[in-house]
VEXDREN-2710 file (C-alpha; in Angstrom, 1 decimal):
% VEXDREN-2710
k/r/px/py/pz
1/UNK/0.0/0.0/0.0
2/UNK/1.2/3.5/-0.5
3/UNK/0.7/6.8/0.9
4/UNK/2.0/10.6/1.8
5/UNK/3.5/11.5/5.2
6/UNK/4.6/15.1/5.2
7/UNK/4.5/14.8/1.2
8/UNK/7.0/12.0/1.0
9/UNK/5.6/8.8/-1.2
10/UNK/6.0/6.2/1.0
11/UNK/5.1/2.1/0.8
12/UNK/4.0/0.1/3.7
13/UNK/2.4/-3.3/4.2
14/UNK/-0.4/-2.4/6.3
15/UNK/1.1/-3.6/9.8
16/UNK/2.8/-0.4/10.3
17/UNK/1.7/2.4/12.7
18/UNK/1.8/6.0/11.8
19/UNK/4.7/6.3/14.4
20/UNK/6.7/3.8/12.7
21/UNK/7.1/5.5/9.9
22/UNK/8.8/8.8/11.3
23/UNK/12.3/7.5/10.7
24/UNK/11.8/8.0/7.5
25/UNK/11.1/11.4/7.5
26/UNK/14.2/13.7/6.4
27/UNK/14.2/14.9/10.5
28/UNK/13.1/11.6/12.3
29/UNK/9.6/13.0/12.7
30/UNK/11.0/15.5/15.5
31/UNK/8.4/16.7/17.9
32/UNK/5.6/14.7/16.5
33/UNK/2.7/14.0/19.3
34/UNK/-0.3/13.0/16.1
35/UNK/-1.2/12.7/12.5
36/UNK/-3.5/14.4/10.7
37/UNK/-4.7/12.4/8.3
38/UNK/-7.3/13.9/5.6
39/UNK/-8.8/16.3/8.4
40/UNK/-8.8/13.8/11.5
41/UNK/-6.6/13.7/14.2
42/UNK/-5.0/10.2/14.5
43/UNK/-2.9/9.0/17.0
44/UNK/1.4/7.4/16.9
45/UNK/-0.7/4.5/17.6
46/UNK/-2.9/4.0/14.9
47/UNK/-2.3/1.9/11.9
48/UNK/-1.6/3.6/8.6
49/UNK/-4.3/4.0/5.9
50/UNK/-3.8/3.2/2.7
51/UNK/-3.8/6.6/-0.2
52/UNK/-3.8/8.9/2.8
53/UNK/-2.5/12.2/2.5
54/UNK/-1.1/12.6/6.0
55/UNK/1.4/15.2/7.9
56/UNK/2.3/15.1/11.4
57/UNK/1.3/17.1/14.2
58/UNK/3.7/19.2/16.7
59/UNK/3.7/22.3/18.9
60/UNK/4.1/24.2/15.8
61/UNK/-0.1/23.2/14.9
62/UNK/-2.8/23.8/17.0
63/UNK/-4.4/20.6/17.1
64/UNK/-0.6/19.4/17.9
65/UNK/-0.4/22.0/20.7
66/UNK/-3.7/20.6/22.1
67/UNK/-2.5/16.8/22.0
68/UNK/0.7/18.2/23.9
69/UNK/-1.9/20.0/26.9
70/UNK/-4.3/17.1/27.0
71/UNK/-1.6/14.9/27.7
72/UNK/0.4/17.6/30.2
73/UNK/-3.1/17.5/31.9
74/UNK/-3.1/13.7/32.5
75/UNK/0.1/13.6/33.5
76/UNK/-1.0/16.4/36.4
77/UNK/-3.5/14.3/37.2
78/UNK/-1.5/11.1/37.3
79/UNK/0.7/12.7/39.9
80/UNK/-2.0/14.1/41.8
81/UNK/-3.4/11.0/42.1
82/UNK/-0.8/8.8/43.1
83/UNK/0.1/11.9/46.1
84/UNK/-3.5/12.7/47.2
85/UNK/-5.7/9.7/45.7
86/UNK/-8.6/10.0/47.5
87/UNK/-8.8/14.0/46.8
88/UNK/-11.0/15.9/43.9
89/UNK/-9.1/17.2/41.3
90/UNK/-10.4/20.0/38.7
91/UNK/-9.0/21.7/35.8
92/UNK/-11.1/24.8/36.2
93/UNK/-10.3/27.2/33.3
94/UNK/-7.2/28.6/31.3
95/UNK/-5.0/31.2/32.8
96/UNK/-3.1/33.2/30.2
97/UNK/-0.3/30.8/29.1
98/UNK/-1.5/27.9/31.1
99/UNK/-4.2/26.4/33.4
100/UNK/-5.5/27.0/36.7
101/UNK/-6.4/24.3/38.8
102/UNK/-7.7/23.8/42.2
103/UNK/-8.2/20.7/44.8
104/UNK/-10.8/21.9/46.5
105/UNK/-10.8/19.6/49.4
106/UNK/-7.5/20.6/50.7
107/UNK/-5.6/23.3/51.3
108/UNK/-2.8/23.9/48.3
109/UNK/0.4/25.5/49.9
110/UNK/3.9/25.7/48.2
111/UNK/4.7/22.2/49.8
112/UNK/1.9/20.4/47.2
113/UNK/3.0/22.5/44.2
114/UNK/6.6/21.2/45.0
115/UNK/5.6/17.5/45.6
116/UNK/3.2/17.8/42.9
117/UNK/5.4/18.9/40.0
118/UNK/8.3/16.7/41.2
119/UNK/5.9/13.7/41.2
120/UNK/5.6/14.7/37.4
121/UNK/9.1/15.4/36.7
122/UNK/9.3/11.5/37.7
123/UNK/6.2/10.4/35.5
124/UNK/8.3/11.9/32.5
125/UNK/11.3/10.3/32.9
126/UNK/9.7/6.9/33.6
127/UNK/9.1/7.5/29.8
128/UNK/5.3/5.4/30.6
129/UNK/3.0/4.3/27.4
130/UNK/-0.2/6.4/27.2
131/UNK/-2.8/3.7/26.4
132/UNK/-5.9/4.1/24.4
133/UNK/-8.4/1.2/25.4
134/UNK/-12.3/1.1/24.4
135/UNK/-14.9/0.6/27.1
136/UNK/-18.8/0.2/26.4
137/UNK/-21.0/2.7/28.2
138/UNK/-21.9/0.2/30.7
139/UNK/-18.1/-0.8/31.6
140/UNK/-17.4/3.4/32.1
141/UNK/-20.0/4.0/34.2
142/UNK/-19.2/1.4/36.4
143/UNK/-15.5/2.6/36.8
144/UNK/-16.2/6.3/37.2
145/UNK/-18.9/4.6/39.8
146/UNK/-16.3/3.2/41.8
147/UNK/-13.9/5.8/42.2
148/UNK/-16.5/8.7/42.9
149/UNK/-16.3/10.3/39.9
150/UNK/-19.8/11.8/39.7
151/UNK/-19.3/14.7/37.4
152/UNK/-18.2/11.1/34.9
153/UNK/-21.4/9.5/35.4
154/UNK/-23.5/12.2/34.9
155/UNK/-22.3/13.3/31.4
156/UNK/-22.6/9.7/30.2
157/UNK/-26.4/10.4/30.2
158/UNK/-25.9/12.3/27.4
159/UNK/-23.7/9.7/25.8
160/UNK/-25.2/8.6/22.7
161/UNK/-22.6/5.8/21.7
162/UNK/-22.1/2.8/23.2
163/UNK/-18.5/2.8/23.4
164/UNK/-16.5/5.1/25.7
165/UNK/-13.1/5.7/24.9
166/UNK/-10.4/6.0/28.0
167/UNK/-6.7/6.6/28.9
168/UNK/-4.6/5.2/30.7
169/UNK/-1.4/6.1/32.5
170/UNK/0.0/3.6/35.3
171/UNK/-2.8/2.3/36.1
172/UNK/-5.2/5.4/35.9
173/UNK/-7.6/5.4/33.5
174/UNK/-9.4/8.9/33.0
175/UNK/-11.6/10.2/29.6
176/UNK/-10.5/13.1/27.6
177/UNK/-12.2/14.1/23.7
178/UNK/-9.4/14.1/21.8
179/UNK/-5.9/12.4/21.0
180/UNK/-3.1/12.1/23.4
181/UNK/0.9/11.7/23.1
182/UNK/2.2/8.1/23.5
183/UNK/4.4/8.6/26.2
184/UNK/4.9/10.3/29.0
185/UNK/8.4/11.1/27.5
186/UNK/7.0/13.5/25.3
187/UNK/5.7/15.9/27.8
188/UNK/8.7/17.6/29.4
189/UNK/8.5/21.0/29.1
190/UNK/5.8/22.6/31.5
191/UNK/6.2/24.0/34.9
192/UNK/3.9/24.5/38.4
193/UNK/2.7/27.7/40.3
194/UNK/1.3/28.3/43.4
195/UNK/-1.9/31.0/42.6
196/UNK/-4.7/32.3/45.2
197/UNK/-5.6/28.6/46.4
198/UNK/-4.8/26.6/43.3
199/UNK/-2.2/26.0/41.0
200/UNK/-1.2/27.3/37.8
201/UNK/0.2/24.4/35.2
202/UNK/2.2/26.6/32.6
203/UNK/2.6/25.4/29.0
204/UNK/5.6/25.6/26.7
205/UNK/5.9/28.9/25.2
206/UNK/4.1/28.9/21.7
207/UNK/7.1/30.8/20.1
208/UNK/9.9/28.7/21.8
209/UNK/8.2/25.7/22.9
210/UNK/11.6/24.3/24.5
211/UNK/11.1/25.8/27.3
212/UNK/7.6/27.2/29.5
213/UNK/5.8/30.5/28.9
214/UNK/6.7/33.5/31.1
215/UNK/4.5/33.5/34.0
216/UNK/2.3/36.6/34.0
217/UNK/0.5/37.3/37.4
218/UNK/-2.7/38.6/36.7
219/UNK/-4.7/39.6/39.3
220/UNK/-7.6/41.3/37.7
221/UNK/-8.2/37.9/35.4
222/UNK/-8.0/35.7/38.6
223/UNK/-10.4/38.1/40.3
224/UNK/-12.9/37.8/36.8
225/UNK/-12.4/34.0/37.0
226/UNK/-13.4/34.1/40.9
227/UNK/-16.4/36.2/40.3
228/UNK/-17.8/33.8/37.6
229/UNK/-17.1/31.1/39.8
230/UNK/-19.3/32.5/42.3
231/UNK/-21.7/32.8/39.8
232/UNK/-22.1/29.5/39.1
233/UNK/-22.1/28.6/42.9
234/UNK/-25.4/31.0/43.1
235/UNK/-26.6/29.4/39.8
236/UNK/-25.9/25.9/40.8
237/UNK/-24.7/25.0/37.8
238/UNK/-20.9/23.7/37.5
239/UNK/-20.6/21.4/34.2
240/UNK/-22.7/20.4/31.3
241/UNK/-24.8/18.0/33.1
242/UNK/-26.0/20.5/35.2
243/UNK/-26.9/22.3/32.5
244/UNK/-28.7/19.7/30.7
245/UNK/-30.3/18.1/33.6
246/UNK/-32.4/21.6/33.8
247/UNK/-32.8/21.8/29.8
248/UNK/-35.0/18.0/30.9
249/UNK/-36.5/19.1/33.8
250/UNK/-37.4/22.5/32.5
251/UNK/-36.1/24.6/34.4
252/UNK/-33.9/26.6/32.3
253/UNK/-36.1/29.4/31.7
254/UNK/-35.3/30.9/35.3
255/UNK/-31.9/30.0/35.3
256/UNK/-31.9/32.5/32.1
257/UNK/-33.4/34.8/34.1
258/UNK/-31.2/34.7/37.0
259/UNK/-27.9/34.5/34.5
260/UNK/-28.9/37.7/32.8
261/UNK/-29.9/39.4/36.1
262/UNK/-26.3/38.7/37.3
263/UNK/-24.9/40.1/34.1
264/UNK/-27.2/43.1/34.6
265/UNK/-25.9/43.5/38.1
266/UNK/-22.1/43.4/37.0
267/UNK/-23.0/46.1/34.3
268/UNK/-24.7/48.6/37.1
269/UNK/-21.5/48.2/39.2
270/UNK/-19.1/49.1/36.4
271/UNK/-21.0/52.2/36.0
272/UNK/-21.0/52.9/39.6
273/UNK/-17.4/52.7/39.3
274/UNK/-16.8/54.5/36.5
275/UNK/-18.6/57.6/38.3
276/UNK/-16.8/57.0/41.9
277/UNK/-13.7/57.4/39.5
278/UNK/-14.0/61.1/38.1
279/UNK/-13.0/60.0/34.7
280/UNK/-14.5/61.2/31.6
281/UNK/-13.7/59.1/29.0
282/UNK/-14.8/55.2/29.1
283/UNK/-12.8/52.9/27.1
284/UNK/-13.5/49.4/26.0
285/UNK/-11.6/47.0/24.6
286/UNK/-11.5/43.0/24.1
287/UNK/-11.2/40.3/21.9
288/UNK/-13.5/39.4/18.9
289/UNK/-16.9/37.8/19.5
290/UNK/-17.1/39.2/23.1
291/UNK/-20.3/41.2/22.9
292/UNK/-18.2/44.7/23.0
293/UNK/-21.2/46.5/20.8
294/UNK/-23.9/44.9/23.1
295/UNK/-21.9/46.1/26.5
296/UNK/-21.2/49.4/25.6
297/UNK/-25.2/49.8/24.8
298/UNK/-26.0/48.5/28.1
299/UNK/-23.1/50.5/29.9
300/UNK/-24.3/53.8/28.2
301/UNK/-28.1/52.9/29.5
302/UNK/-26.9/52.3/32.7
303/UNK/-25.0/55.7/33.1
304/UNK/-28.2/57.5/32.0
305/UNK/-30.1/56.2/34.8
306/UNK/-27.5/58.1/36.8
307/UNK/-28.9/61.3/34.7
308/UNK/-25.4/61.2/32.5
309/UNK/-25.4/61.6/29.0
310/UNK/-23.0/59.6/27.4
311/UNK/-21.6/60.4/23.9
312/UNK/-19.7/57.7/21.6
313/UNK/-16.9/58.4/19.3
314/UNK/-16.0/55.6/16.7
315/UNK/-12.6/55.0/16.3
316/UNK/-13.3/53.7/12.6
317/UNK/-13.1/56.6/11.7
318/UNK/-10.1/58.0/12.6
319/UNK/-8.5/55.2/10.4
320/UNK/-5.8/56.7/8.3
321/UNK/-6.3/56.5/4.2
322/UNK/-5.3/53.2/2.9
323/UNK/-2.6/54.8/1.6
324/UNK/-1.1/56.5/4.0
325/UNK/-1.0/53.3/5.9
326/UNK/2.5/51.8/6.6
327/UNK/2.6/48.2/5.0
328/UNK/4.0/45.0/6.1
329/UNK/7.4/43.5/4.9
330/UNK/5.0/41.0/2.6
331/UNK/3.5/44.5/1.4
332/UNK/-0.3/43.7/3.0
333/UNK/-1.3/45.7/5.4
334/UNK/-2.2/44.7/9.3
335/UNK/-5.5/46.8/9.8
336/UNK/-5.2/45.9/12.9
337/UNK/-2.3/48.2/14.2
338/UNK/-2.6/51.0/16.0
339/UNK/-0.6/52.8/13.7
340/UNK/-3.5/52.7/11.5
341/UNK/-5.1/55.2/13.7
342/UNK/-4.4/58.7/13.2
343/UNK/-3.7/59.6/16.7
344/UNK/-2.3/62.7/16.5
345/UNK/-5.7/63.6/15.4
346/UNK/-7.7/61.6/18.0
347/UNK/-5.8/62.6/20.9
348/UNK/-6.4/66.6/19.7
349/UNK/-10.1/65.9/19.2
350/UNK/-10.4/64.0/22.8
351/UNK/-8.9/67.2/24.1
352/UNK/-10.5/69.6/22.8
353/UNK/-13.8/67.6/23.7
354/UNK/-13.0/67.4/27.4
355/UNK/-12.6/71.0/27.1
356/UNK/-15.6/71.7/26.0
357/UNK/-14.5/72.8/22.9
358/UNK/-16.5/71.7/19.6
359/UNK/-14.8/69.7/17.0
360/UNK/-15.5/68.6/13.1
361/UNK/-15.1/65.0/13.7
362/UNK/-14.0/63.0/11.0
363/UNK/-16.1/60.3/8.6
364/UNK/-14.2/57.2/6.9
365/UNK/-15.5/55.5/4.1
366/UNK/-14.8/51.9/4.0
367/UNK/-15.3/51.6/0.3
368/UNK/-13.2/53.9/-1.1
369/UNK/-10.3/53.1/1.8
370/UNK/-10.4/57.0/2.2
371/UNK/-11.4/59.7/4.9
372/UNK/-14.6/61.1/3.5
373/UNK/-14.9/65.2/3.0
374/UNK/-18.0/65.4/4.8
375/UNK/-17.4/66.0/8.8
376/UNK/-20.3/66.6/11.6
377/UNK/-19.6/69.0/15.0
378/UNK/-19.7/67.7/18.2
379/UNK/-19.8/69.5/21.7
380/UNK/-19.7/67.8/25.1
381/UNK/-20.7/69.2/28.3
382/UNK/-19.0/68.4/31.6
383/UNK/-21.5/65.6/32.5
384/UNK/-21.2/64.0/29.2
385/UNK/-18.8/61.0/29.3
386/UNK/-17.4/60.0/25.9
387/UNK/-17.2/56.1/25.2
388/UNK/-14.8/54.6/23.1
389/UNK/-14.8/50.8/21.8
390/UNK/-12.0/49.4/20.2
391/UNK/-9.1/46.5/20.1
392/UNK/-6.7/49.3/21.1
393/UNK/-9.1/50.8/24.2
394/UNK/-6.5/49.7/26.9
395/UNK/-3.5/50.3/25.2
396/UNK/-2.2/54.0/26.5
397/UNK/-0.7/55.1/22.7
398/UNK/-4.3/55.4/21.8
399/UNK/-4.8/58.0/24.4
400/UNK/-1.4/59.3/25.4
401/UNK/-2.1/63.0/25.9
402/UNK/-5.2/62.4/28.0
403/UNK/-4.4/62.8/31.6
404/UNK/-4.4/59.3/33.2
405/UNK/-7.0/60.3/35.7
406/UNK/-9.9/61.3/33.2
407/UNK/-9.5/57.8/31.7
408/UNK/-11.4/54.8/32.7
409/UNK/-10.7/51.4/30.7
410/UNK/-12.6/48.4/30.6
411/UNK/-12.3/44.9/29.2
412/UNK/-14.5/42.3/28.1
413/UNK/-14.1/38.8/27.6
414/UNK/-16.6/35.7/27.2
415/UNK/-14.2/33.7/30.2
416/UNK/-16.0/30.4/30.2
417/UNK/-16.2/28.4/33.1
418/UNK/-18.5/25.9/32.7
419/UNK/-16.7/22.7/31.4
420/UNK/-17.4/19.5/30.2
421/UNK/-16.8/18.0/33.4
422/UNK/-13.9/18.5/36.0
423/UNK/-11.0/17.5/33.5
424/UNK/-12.3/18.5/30.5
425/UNK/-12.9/22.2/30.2
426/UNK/-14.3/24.0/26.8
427/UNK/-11.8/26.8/25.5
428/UNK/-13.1/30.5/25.7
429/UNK/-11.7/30.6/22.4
430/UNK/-13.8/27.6/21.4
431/UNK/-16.7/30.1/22.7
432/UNK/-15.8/32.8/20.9
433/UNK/-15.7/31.3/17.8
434/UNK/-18.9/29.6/17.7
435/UNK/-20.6/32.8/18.1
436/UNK/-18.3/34.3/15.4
437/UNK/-19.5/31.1/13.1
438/UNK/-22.6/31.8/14.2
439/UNK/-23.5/35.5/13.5
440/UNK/-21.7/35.5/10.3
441/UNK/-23.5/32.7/9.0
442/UNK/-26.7/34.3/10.3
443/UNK/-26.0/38.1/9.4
444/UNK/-23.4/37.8/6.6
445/UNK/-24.1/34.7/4.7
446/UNK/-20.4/34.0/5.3
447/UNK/-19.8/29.8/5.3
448/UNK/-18.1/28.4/8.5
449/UNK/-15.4/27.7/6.6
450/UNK/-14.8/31.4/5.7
451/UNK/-15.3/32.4/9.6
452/UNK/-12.6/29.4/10.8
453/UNK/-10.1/30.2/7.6
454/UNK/-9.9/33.4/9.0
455/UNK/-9.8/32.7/12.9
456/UNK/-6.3/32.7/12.8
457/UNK/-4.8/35.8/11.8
458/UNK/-8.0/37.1/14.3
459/UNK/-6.3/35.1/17.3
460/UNK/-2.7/36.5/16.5
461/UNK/-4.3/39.9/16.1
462/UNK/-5.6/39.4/19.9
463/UNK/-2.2/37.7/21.2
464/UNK/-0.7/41.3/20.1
465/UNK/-2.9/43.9/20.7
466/UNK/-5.6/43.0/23.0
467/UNK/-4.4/40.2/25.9
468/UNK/-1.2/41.9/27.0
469/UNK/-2.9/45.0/27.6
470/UNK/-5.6/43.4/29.6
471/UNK/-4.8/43.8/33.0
472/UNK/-4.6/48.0/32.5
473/UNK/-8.0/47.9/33.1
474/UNK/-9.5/49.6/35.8
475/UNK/-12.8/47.1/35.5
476/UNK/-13.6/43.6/33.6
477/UNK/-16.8/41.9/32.5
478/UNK/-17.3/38.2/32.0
479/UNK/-19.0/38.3/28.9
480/UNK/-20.2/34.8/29.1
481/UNK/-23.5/33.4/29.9
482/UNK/-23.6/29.5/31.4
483/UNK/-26.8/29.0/29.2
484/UNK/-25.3/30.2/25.7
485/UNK/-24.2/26.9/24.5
486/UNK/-27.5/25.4/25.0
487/UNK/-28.7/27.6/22.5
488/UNK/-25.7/28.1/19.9
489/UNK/-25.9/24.9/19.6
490/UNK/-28.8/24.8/17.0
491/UNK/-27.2/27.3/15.1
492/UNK/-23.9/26.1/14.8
493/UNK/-24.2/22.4/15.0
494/UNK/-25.7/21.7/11.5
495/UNK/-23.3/24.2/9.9
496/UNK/-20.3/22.6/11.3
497/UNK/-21.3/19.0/10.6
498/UNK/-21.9/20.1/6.7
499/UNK/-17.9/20.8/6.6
500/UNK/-16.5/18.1/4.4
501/UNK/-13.9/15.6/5.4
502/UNK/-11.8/17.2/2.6
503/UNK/-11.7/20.6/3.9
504/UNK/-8.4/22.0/5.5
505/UNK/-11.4/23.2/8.3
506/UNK/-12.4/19.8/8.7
507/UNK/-10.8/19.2/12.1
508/UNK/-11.9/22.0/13.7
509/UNK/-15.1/21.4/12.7
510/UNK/-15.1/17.8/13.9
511/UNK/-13.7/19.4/17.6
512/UNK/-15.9/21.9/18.1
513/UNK/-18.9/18.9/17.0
514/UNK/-17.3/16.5/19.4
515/UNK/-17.7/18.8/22.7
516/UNK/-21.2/20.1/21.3
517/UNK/-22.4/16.6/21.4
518/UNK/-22.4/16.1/24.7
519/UNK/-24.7/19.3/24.9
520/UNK/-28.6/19.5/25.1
521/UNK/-30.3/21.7/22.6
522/UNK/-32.7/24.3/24.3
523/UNK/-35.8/25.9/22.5
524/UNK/-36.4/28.8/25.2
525/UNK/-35.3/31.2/23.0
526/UNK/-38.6/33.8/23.8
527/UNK/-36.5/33.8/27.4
528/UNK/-33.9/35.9/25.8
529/UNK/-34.1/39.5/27.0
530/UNK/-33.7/41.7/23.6
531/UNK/-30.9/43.4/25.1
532/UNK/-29.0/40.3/26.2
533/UNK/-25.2/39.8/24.9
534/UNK/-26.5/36.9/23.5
535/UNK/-28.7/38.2/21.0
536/UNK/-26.3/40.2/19.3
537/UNK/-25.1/36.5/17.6
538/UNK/-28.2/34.8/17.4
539/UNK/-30.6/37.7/16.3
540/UNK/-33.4/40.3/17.9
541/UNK/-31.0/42.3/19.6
542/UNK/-32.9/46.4/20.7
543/UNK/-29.8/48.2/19.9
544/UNK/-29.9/47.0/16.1
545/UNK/-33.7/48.2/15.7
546/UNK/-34.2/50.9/13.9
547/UNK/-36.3/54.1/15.9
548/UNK/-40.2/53.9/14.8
END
């Protein structure tokens, strides 16, 4: 039989296994943790197919970089359990380069970080085989039965397969959806943080993935991450099975209610803020699909019930012509950058507005790439804030001649929480795209091939001028609602699955399927409030109606 690894023509018998064929690659098949083969993600392990067109997976892919954190996450988990076997584990939510995870039936000092991460230090170098074995339904739930892992037998409700498959490493079996390395030898670049009262497991740096990622402290995100933890305690709803089990029993229409009241309540207090500070000009900023248009709405509402009156000013158009814009070394240009922005201009205009003076304030016109002739005057009074939304909000170029204290920055974020169960989480930037794929399918007719093709020059747009600039601001808001995925789901579920196997998409697509199985589709969509987040992806938002 023949086929193509990483382009080379290569002839097999059948018996091999795609790892046995990496010594034929012109570098040995360095750093390889997977194969994609035709769109799916196969494992070392797996046989070779015949006419495949295959390539292999490392740190330098995504779905590569995922193998290499599912598997760093066993191997936590491993060590965990062979310290501290009778305690709770959970892999809560990502923490800028890494993870943060707590035990929360003891109390983490520096002592169980150290013990911890040398217990996986020795994992490593014991080099162990990561097993793949298949279970039926019946066999699972009687495992995760016996060693008290309930958030397990719960999802398995919702399992509608009857095979289940697990990994093992010494003896440990645990379930995660998606391929794994085949050793332990593989993973041995990561390293272990004490953080509040968990522990932060930082992965290799993406640019230099020999050695870990700079930890960053970040207060402000921990404190975000806190907060919506406490929502779900209020909400009682931790994982996907909590979710679903109130899609069956109906009760999902309050817990709507009291998620969007909470959201509400977050909104109000930001405001309140904003006032106590002084500041007259509100800037917002965060990455794509966050619900920045819809927030800014409701944070303009909320500061006139104070008897403000808020004014916006559009960065769009204080974009520079097209050609005055300075180009890339490839010759495109990054429209992106903040040096697309004429801020010279801007920061005039902002002071001059605080002043109280009255400005001709620009108009760009996106067809012809050009600053249009035609201007309109604006005045603001002293109890008129002036709101700004943009990628560039929080970083302090974009307003460097206004006095520190009459700025007041916020940023946005859908920071999801609720996972799939304790060691299985579901990205925020999984989130974020499905309601990307989602309103431009909807609004824009654009296929979710288009949306995903593009997703990631967005994400390295966000890694450069959004996230490191993230913890300037003086307030954040958790853009994400526990309930949104049990509504997305109808939207983006039949679009993803009607990606073909032969699309360069096609794995994503199968990922972002293989977590929404395991969700319950909700039709409570009349629950919706009009101005929720929510509804600026899925349709009926107020702020898009147009005045009677």
């Amino acid at each position: 039989m023949y086929l193509k690894l990483n382009g080379i023509e290569m002839r097999c018998t059948g018996e091999e296994r795609w790892g046995d064929l990496l010594p034929r690659l012109a570098d040995g098949g360095a750093g390889a943790l997977g194969i994609s083969v035709q769109g799916r993600t196969c494992s070392l392990n797996d046989r070779v197919e015949e006419y495949a067109f295959a390539h292999t997976l490392t740190q330098s892919d995504d779905e590569g970089r995922r193998i290499y954190e599912r598997s760093l996450q066993f191997i936590f988990l491993t060590a965990a359990h062979r310290l501290y076997p009778d305690e709770r584990v959970r892999i809560r939510h990502s923490f800028v380069h890494g993870y943060y995870i707590d035990l929360p039936n003891m109390t983490v000092t520096s002592e169980v970080v150290h013990r911890i991460k040398a217990q996986m230090r020795a994992i490593v170098d014991e080099d162990l085989p990561i097993q793949r074995h298949t279970v039926s339904v019946e066999d699972a739930r009687d495992y995760f039965a016996r060693t008290g892992q309930t958030d397990r037998l719960r999802i398995l409700n919702y399992r509608k397969v009857p095979h289940f498959t697990l990994y093992r490493i010494d003896g440990l079996d645990d379930y995660f959806y998606g391929e794994m390395a085949v050793t332990t030898g593989q993973i041995r670049v990561f390293d272990l943080f004490p953080c509040g009262e968990g522990i932060i497991l930082q992965l290799p740096d993406e640019a230099d993935p020999t050695r870990p990622a700079k930890y960053v402290s970040s207060p402000n995100l921990l404190k975000t991450y806190s907060e919506a933890a406490e929502w779900h305690a209020i909400l009682n709803c931790e994982n996907i099975a909590d979710l679903n089990d109130m899609i069956g029993s109906r009760q999902l229409r309050e817990f709507i209610r009291v998620n969007e009241a909470l959201q509400e309540r977050r909104i109000e207090r930001i405001a309140d803020q904003f006032i106590a500070s002084g500041a007259r000009l509100l800037l917002i900023a965060g990455p794509s699909s966050s619900g920045k248009t819809t927030f800014s709405h409701r944070l303009f509402i909320a500061l006139r019930v104070h008897g403000l009156r808020p004014v916006k000013v559009s960065l769009d158009d204080y974009y520079l012509n097209r050609d005055d814009i300075p180009r890339e070394p490839d010759g495109s240009i990054d429209l992106e950058r903040i040096e697309t922005l004429d801020l010279q201009l801007l920061g005039d205009h902002l002071n001059r507005l605080l002043a109280g003076q009255t400005v001709e304030l620009p108009s760009f016109d996106f067809k012809t790439g050009r600053r249009a002739e035609t201007t309109h005057p604006l005045t603001v009074a002293p109890e008129q804030p002036i709101i700004i939304e943009g990628i560039h909000g929080l970083n302090d170029r974009l307003t460097a001649s206004v006095p520190d204290d009459l700025k007041f920055k916020v940023y946005i974020s859908p920071l999801t929480v609720l996972n799939l169960d304790d060691h299985n989480r579901i990205r925020t930037t999984d989130a974020r795209l499905l309601r990307r794929i989602v309103r431009d399918y909807k609004f824009r007719g654009t296929p979710p091939e288009e949306t995903m093709a593009m997703w990631p020059s967005v994400r390295r747009g966000e890694e450069r001028y959004i996230f490191p600039f993230q913890e300037k601001a003086d307030a954040m808001f958790n853009s994400s609602l526990t309930y949104e995925l049990s509504i997305m789901k109808k939207y983006a579920y039949p679009a993803l699955q009607a990606v073909p196997p032969e699309s360069p998409h096609y794995t994503l697509a199968r990922r972002l399927v293989k977590f929404l199985n395991y969700i319950e589709v909700a039709d409570v969509e009349d629950e919706i409030p009009v101005n929720s987040i929510l509804r600026e992806f899925i349709g009926g938002c107020c702020f898009y109606r147009e005045e009677d």
